[in-house]
Structures are given as structure tokens and as C-alpha cells.
Steps between C-alpha positions, in 0.01 A plus 500: 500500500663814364525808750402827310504739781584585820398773728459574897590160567255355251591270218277504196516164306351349169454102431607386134115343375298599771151481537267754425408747615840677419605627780854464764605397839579779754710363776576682801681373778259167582186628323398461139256622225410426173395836343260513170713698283144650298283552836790618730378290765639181700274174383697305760724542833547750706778849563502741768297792421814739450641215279174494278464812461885539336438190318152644340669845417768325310261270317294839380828648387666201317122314369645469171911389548248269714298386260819473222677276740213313572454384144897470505449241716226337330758424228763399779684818391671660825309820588701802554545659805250839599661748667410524857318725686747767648 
């Protein structure tokens, strides 16, 4: 699982032929999401508010390297990495 980002202690990784929805996996110390790149939103898991809220912003701000990677990885292409959030 390729890590594309990393901010605040957060680690921002996609899966080569995931399922759908697209989305990645936030990590954060021991908690994890899986965020739905299109929504915004966590379909599954669980990060500290403060976390989430960083994770969401970034999402908003980098929906389409998101979505690029996302159907990188589709193709088991490796994804590029997003700049984080600063």
C-alpha cells in the first residue's frame, strides 16, 4: 500500500485495485479511516475529531490528484504523492 501523504502525524495511503468506492486509508497513531474520495466523508473507521477535520480539508483541496491516483491504482500504476497539508 503506497503512502501518498503525510501530515500532523497522519499518513494518507492508497491500495493498488481497491474496492470501490475510491477512496484512502487515514492512519493516525492507532486509529484509521477510509475516506470516500467523491463524498469527503469516512464510510468506515474512526479519527479523532482534530484528525478528521485535517484529513477532510486535504481531501477538498486535492479531490482530483485523488481521484487521478485512484484510477492509477486501478491499473496497478503507483499513484503519486499529494503534497501535504502545511
Amino acid at each position: 500500500m503506497p503512502q501518498i501523504s503525510e501530515f500532523f502525524g497522519i499518513s494518507i495511503y492508497m491500495y493498488y485495485e481497491d474496492h470501490n468506492p475510491p477512496h484512502f486509508h487515514a492512519i493516525c497513531g492507532e486509529y484509521k479511516a477510509l475516506i470516500d474520495i467523491s463524498e469527503g466523508a469516512v464510510f468506515r473507521g474512526f479519527l479523532p475529531t482534530k484528525q478528521m477535520k485535517l484529513v477532510l480539508a486535504w481531501c477538498e483541496i486535492h479531490r482530483e490528484e485523488l481521484m487521478y491516483n485512484w484510477n492509477l491504482c486501478e491499473q496497478a500504476g503507483k499513484p503519486l504523492v499529494i503534497e501535504p497539508l502545511r
